[in-house]
MISE-586155 format. One record per atom (N, C-alpha, C): residue in one letter; atom name; chain; x, y, z. Coordinates in steps of 0.2 Angstrom, whole numbers. Layout:
residues N
   resn   name   chain    east   north      up
      a     CA       A       X       Y       Z
...
END
This chain:
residues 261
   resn   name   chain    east   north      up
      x      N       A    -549     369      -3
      x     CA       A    -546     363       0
      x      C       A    -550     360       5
      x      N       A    -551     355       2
      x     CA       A    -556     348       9
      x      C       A    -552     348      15
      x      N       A    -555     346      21
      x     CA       A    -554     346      27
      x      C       A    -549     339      27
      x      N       A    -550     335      23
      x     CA       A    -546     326      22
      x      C       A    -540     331      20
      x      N       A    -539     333      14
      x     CA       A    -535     334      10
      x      C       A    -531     340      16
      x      N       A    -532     343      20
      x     CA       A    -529     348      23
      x      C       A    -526     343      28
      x      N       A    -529     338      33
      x     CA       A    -527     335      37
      x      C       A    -520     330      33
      x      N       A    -520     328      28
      x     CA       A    -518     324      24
      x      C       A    -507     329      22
      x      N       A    -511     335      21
      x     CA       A    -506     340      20
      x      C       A    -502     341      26
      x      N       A    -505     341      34
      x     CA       A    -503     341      40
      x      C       A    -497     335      41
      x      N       A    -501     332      38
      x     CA       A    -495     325      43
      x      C       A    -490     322      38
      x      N       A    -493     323      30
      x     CA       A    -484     325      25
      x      C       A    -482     327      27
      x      N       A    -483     335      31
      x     CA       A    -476     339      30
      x      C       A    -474     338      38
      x      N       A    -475     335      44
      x     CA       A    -473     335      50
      x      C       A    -464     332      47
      x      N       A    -462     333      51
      x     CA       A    -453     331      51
      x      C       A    -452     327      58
      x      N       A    -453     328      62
      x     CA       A    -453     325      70
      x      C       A    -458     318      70
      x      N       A    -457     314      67
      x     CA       A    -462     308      67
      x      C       A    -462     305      75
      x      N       A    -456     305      78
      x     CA       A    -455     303      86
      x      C       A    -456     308      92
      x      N       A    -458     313      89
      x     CA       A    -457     317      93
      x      C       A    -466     319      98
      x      N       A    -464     317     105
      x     CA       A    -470     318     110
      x      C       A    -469     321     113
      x      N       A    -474     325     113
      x     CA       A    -473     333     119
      x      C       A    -475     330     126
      x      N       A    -478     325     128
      x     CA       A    -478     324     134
      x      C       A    -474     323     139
      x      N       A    -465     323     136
      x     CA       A    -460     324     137
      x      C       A    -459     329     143
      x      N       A    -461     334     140
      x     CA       A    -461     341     141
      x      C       A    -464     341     148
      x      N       A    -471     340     148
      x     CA       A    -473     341     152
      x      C       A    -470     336     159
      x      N       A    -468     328     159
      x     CA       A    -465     321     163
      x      C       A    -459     327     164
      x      N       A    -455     327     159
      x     CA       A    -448     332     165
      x      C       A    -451     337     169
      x      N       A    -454     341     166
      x     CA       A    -457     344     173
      x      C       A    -459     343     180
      x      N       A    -463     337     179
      x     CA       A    -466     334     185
      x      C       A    -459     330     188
      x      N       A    -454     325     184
      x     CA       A    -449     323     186
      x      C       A    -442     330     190
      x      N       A    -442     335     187
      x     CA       A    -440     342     192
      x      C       A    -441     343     196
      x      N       A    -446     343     198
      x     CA       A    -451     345     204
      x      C       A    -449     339     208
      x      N       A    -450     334     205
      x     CA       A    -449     328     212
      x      C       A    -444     328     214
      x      N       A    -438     331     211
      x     CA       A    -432     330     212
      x      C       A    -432     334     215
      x      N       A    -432     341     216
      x     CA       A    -431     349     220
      x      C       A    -434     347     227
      x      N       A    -440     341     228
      x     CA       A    -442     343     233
      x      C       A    -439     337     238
      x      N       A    -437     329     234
      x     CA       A    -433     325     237
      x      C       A    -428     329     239
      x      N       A    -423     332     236
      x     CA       A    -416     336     241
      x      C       A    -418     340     245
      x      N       A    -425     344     247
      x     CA       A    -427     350     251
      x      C       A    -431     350     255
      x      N       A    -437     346     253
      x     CA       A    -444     345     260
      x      C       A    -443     339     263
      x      N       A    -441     343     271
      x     CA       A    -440     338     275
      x      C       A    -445     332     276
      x      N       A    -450     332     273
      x     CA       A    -456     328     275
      x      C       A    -458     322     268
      x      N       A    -453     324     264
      x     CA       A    -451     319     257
      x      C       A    -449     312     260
      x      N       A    -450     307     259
      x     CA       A    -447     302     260
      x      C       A    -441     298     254
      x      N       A    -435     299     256
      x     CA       A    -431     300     252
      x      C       A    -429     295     248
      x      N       A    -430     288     251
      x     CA       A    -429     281     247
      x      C       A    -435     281     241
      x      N       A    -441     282     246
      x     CA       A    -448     282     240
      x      C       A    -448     285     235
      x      N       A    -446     293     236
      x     CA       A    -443     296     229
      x      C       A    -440     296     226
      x      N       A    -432     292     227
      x     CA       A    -428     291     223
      x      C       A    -430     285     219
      x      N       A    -436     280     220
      x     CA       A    -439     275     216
      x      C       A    -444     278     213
      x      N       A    -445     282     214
      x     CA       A    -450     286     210
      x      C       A    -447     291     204
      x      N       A    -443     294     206
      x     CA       A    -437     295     203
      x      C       A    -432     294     197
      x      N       A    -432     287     197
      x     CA       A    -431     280     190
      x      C       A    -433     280     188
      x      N       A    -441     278     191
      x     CA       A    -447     277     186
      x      C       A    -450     284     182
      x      N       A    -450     288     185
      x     CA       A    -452     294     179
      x      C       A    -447     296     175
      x      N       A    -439     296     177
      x     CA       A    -431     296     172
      x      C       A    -433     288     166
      x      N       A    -435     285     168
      x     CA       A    -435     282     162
      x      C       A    -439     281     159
      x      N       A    -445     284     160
      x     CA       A    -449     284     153
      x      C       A    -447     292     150
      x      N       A    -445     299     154
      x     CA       A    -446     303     150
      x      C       A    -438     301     143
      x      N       A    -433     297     147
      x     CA       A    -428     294     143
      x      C       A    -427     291     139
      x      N       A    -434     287     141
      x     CA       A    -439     282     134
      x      C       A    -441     287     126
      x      N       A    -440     291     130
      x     CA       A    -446     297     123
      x      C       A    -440     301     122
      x      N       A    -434     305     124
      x     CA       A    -428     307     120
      x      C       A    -422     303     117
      x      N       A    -422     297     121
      x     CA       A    -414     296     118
      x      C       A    -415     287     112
      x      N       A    -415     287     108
      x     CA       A    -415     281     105
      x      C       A    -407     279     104
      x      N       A    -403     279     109
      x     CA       A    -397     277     108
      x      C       A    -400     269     112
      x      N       A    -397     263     111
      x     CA       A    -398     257     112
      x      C       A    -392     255     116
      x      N       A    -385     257     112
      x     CA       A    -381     257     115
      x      C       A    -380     261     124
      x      N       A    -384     262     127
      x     CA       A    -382     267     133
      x      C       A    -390     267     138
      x      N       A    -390     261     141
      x     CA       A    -395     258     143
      x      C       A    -396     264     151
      x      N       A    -404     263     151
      x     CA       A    -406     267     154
      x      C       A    -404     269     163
      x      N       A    -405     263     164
      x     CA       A    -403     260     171
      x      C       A    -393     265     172
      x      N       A    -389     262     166
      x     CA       A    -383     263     168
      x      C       A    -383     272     168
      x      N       A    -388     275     164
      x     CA       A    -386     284     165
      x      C       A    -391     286     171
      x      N       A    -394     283     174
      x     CA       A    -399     286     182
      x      C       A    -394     285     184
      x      N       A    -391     276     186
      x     CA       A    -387     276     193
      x      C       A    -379     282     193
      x      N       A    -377     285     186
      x     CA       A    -372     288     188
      x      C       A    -375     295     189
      x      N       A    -382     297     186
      x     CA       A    -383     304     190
      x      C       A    -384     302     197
      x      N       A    -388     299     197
      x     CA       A    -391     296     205
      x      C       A    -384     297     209
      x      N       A    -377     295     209
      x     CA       A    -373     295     211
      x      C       A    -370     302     214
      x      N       A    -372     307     209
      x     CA       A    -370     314     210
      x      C       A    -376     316     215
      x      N       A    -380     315     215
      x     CA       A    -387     318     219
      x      C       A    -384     320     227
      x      N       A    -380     317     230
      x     CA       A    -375     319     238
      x      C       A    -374     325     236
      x      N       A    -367     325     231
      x     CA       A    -363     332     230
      x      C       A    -367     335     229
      x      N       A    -372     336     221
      x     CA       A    -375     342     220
      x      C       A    -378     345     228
      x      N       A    -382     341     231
      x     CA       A    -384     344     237
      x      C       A    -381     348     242
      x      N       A    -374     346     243
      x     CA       A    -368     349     246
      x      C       A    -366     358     241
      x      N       A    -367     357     234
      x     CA       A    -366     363     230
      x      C       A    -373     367     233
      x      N       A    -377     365     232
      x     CA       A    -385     370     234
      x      C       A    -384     372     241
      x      N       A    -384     369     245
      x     CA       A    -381     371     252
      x      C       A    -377     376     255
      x      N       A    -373     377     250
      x     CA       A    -368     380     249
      x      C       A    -369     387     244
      x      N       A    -375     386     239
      x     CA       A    -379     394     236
      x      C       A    -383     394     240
      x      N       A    -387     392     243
      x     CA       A    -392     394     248
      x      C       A    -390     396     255
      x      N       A    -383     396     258
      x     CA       A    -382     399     264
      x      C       A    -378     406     259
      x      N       A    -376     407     254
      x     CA       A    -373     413     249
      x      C       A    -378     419     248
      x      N       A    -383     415     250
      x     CA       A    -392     420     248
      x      C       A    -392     422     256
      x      N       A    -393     417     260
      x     CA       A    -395     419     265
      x      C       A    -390     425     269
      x      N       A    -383     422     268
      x     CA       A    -377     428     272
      x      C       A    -377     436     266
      x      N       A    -379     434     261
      x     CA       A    -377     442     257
      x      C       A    -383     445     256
      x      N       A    -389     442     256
      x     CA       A    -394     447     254
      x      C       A    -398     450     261
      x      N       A    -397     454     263
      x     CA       A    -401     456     271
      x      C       A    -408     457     270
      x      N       A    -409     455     266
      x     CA       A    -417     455     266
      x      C       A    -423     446     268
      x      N       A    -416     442     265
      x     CA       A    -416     432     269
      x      C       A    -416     435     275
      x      N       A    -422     430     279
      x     CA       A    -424     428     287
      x      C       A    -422     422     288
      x      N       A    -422     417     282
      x     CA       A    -421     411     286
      x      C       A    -418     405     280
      x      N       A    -416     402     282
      x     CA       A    -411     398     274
      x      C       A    -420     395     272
      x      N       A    -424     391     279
      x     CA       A    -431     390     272
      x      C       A    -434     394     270
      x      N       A    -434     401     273
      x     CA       A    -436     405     267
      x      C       A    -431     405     259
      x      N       A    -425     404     259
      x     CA       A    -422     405     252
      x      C       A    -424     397     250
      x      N       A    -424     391     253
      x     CA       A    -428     385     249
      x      C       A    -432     385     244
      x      N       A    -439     390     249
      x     CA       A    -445     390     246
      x      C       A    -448     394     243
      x      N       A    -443     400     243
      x     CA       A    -446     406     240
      x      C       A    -442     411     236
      x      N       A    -435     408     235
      x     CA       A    -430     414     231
      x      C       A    -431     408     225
      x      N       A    -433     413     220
      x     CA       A    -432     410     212
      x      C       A    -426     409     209
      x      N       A    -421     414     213
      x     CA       A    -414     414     210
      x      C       A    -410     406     212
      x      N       A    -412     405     220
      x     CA       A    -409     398     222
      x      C       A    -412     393     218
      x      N       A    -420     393     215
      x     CA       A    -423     389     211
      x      C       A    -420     387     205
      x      N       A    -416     393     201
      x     CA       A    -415     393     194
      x      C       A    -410     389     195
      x      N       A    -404     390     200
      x     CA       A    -398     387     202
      x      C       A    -396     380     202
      x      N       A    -404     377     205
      x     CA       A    -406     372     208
      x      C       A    -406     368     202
      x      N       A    -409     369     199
      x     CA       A    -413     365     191
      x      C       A    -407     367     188
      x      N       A    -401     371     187
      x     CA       A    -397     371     183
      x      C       A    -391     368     185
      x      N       A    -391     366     192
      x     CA       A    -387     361     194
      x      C       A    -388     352     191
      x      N       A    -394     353     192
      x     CA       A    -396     346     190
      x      C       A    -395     343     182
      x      N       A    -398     351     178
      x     CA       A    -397     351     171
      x      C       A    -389     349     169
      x      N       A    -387     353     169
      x     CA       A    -378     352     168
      x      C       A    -374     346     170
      x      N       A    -377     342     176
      x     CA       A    -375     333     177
      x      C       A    -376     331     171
      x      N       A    -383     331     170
      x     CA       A    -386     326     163
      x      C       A    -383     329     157
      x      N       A    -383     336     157
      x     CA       A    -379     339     151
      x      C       A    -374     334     151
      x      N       A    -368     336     154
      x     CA       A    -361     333     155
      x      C       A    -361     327     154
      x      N       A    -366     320     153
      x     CA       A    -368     313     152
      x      C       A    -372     313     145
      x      N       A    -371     316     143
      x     CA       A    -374     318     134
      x      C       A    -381     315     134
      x      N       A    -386     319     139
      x     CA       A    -392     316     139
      x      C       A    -395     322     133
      x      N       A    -400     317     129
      x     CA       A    -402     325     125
      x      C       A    -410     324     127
      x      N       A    -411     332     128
      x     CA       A    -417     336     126
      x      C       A    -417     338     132
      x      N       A    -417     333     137
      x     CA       A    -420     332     144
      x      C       A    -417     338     148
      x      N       A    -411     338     146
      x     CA       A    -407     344     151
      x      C       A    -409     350     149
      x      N       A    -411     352     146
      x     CA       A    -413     358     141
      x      C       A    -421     359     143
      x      N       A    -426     354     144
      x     CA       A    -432     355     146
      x      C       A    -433     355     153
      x      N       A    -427     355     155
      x     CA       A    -428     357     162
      x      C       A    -422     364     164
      x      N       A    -419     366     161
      x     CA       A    -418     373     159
      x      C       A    -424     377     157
      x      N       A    -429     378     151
      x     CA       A    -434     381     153
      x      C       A    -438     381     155
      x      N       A    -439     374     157
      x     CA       A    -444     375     166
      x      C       A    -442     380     170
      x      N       A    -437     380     172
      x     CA       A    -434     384     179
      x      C       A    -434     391     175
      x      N       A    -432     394     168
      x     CA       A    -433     398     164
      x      C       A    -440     401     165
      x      N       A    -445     397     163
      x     CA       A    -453     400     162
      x      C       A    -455     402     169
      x      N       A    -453     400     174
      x     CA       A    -453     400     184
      x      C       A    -451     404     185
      x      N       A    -446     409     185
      x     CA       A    -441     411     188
      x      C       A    -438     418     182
      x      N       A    -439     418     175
      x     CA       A    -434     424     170
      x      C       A    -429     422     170
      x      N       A    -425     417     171
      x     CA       A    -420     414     173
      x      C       A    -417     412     167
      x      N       A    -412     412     163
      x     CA       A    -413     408     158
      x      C       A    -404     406     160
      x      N       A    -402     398     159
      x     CA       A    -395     399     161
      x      C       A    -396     390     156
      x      N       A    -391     391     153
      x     CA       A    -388     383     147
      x      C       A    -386     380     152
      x      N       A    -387     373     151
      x     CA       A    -387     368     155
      x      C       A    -378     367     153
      x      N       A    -376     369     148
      x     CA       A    -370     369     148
      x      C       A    -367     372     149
      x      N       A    -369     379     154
      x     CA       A    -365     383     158
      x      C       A    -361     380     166
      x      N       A    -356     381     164
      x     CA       A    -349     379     173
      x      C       A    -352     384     177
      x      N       A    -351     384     184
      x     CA       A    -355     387     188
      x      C       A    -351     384     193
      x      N       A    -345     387     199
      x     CA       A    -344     385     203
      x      C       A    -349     387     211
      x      N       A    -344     384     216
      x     CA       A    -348     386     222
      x      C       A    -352     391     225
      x      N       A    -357     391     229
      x     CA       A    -359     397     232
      x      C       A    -359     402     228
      x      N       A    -364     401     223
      x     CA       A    -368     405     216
      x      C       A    -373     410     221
      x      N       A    -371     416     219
      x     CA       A    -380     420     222
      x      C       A    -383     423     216
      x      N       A    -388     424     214
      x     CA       A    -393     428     211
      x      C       A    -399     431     216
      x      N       A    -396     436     214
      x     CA       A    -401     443     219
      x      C       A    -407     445     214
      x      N       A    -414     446     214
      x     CA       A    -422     446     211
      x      C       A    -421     441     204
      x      N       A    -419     437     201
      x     CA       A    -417     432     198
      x      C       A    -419     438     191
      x      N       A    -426     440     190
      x     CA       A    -428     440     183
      x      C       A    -423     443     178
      x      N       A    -424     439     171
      x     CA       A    -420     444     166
      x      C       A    -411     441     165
      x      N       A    -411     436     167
      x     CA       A    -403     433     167
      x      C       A    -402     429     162
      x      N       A    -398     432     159
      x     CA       A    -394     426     153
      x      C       A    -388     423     154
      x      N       A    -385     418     154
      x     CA       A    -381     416     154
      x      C       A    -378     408     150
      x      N       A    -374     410     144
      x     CA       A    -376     406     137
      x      C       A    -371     401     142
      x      N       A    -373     396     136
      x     CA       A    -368     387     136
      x      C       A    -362     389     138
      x      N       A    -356     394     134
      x     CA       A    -350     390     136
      x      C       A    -348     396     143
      x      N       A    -351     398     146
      x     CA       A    -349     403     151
      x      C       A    -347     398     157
      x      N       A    -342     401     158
      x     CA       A    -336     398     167
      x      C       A    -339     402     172
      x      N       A    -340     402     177
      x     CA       A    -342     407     182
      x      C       A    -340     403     189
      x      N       A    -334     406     192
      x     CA       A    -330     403     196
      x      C       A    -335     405     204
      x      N       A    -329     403     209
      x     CA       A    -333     402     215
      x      C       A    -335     410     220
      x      N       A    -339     410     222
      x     CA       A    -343     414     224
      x      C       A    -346     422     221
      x      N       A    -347     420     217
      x     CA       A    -350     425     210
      x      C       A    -358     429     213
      x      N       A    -359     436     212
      x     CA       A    -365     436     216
      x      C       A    -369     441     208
      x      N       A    -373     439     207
      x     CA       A    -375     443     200
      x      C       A    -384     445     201
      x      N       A    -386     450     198
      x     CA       A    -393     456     200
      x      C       A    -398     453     195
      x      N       A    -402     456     192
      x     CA       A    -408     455     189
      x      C       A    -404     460     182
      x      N       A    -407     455     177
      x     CA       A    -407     458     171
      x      C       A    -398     458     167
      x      N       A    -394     455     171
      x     CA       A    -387     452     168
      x      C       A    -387     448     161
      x      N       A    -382     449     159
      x     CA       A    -383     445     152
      x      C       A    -374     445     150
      x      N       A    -374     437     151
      x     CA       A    -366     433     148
      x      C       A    -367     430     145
      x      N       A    -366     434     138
      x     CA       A    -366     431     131
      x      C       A    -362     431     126
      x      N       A    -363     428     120
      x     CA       A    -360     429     114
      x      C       A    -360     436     110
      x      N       A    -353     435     105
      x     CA       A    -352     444     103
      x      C       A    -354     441      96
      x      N       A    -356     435      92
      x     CA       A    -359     432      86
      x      C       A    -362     428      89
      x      N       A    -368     425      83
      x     CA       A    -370     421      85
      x      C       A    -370     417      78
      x      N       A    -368     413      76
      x     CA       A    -366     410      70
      x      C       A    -369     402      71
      x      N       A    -369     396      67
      x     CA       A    -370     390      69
      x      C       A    -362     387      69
      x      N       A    -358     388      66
      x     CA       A    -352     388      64
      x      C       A    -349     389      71
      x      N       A    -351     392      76
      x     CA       A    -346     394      82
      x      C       A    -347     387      87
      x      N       A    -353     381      85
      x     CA       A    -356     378      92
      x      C       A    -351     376      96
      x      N       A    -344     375      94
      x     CA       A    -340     370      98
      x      C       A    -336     375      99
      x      N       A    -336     381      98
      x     CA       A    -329     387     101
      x      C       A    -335     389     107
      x      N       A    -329     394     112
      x     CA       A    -331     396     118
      x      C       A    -332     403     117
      x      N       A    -340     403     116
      x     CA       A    -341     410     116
      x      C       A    -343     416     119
      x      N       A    -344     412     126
      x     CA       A    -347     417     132
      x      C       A    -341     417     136
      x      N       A    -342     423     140
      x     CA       A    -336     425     145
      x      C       A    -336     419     151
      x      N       A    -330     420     152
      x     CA       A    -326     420     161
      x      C       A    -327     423     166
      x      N       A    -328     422     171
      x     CA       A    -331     425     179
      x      C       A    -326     424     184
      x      N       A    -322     428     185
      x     CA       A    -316     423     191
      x      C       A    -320     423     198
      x      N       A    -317     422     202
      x     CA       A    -319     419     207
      x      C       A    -321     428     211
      x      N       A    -327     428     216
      x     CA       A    -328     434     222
      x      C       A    -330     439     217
      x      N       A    -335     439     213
      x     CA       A    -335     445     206
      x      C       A    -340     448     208
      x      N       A    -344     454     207
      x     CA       A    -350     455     206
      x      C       A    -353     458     203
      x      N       A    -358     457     199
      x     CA       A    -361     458     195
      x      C       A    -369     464     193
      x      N       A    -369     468     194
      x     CA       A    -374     472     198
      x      C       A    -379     473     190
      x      N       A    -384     476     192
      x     CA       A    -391     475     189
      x      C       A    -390     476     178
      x      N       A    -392     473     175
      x     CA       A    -392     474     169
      x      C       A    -384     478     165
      x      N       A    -381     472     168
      x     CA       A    -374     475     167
      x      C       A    -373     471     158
      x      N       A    -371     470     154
      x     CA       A    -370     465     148
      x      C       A    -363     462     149
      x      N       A    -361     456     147
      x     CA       A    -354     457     146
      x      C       A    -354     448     141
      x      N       A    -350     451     135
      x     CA       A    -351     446     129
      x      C       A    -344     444     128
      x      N       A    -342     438     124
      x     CA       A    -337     437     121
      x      C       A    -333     429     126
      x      N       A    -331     426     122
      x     CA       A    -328     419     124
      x      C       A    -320     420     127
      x      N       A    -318     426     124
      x     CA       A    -312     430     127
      x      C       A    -311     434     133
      x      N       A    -318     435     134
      x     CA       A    -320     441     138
      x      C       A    -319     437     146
      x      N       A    -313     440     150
      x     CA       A    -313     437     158
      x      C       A    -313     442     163
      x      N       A    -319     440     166
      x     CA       A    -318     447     173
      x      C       A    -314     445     178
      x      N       A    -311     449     180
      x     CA       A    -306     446     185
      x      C       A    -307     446     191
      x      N       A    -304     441     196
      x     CA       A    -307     440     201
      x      C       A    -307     447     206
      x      N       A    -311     445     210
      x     CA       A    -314     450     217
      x      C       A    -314     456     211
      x      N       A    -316     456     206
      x     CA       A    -319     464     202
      x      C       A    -326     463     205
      x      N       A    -328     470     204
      x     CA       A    -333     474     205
      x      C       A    -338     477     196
      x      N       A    -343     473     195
      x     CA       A    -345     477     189
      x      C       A    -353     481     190
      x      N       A    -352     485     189
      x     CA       A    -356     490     190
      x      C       A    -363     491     186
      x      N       A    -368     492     187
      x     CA       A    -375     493     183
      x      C       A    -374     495     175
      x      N       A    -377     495     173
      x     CA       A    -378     496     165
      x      C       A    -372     497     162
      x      N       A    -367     491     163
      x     CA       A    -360     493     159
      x      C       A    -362     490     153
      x      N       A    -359     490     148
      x     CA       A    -356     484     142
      x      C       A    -350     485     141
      x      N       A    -348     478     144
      x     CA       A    -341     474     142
      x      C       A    -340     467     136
      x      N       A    -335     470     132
      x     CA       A    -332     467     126
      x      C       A    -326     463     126
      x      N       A    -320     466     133
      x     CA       A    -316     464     133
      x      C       A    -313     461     141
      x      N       A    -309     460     141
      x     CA       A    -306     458     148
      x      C       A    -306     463     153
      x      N       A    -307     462     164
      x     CA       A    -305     467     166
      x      C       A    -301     463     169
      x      N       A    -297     467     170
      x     CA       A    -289     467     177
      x      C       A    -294     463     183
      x      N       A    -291     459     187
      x     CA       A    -293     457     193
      x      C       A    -294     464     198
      x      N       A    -297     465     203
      x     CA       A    -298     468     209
      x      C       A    -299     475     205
      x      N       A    -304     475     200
      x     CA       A    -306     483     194
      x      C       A    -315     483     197
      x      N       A    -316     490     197
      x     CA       A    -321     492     199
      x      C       A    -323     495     191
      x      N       A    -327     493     187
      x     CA       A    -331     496     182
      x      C       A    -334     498     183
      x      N       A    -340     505     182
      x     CA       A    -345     506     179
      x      C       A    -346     511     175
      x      N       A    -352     512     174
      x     CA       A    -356     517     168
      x      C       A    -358     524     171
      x      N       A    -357     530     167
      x     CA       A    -358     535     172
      x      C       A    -363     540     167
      x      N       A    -370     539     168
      x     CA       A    -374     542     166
      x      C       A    -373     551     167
      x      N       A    -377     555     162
      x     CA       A    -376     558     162
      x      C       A    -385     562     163
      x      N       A    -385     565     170
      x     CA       A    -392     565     174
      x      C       A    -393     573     174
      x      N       A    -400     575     170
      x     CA       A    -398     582     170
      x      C       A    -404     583     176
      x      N       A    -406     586     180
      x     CA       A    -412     590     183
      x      C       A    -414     597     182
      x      N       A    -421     599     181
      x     CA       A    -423     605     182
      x      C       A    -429     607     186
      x      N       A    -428     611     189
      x     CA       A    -433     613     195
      x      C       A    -440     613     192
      x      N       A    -446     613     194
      x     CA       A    -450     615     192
      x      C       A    -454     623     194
      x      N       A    -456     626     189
      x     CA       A    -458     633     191
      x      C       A    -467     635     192
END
């Protein structure tokens, strides 16, 4: 096979004729701008909200060819949410600072908790989610993913005063609810009990009521599945089905030791 006739064979079989990865890369730097407009005080906050636009709409130029849904009209209503989200982070970032005794300073949980980062981008991601932006909301889910082991669907609900304690290794699929003041560990995973294509509009990840917590690589699957509020779940559990509110789960390994001689 000739080098023509290979290159030839390359570009028949591509499927994606619109598809530019520079994308990829624009939402990234457009995340960034925006994580650092709400949080470094030394940002100028007008300059980057026009800065802002200008990267939102070229990266919006490259995912959405909807003509009906001009570009201008879906900034200014995320732009609109930009106050409250900021009021919701403020409120995970003093949750980091009061329950983990190891935060010295709310900037230190700004500038240096991954978990508050994951939080952060996935607040933002789930505005545009919830405005039927595509791709965008998702390539900034994996940002915060690739940064942090974090991995959380932009169409995950997520109420108040979210904490994530050492961030890495967390899953939490699209249709999960996770109520206000939830505190969860490294290595958790709120997923689906199938994974079919057939399921994409049912609710396949659990419920989180409100004051739960969620302690280190604990699993807990199913669209049925509700922990109830102020429970306690404990390390390396697997849960399938519902728990009673104000329930203490956990796993109770079986640890043998022997002396050495």
């Amino acid at each position: 096979m000739t080098k023509d006739s290979i290159i030839e064979k390359i570009i028949s079989n591509r499927n994606t004729p619109r598809l530019d990865f520079s994308i990829k890369y624009k939402t990234e730097e457009f995340t960034n701008n925006l994580f650092h407009t709400l949080f470094d005080a030394k940002s100028c906050v007008e300059t980057n909200i026009d800065k802002l636009e200008s990267q939102f709409r070229e990266i919006y130029d490259l995912a959405c060819f909807d003509n009906e849904r001009p570009c201008k009209d879906v900034w200014n209503k995320f732009l609109t949410q930009l106050p409250t989200l900021l009021e919701k982070l403020n409120l995970d970032a003093n949750a980091c600072l009061n329950f983990d005794p190891a935060s010295n300073s709310i900037e230190e949980v700004y500038i240096a908790y991954p978990g508050f980062f994951a939080i952060a981008i996935h607040r933002f991601s789930h505005e545009l989610n919830k405005i039927c932006i595509p791709l965008i909301p998702r390539l900034m889910s994996e940002y915060a993913h690739r940064l942090t082991g974090v991995d959380i669907h932009p169409g995950a609900t997520i109420g108040d005063s979210f904490f994530i304690d050492h961030a890495t290794g967390i899953v939490i699929g699209e249709t999960c609810i996770i109520k206000e003041n939830v505190k969860i560990y490294q290595g958790v995973t709120l997923g689906a009990l199938q994974v079919k294509k057939s399921l994409k509009n049912i609710k396949r990840h659990p419920t989180v009521e409100a004051n739960v917590i969620i302690y280190a690589n604990a699993t807990i699957l199913g669209g049925d599945t509700t922990i109830g509020a102020n429970s306690i779940i404990g390390g390396n559990v697997w849960i399938t089905e519902s728990v009673p509110e104000n329930s203490f789960v956990y796993h109770k390994p079986e640890t043998q030791m022997k002396t050495k001689r």
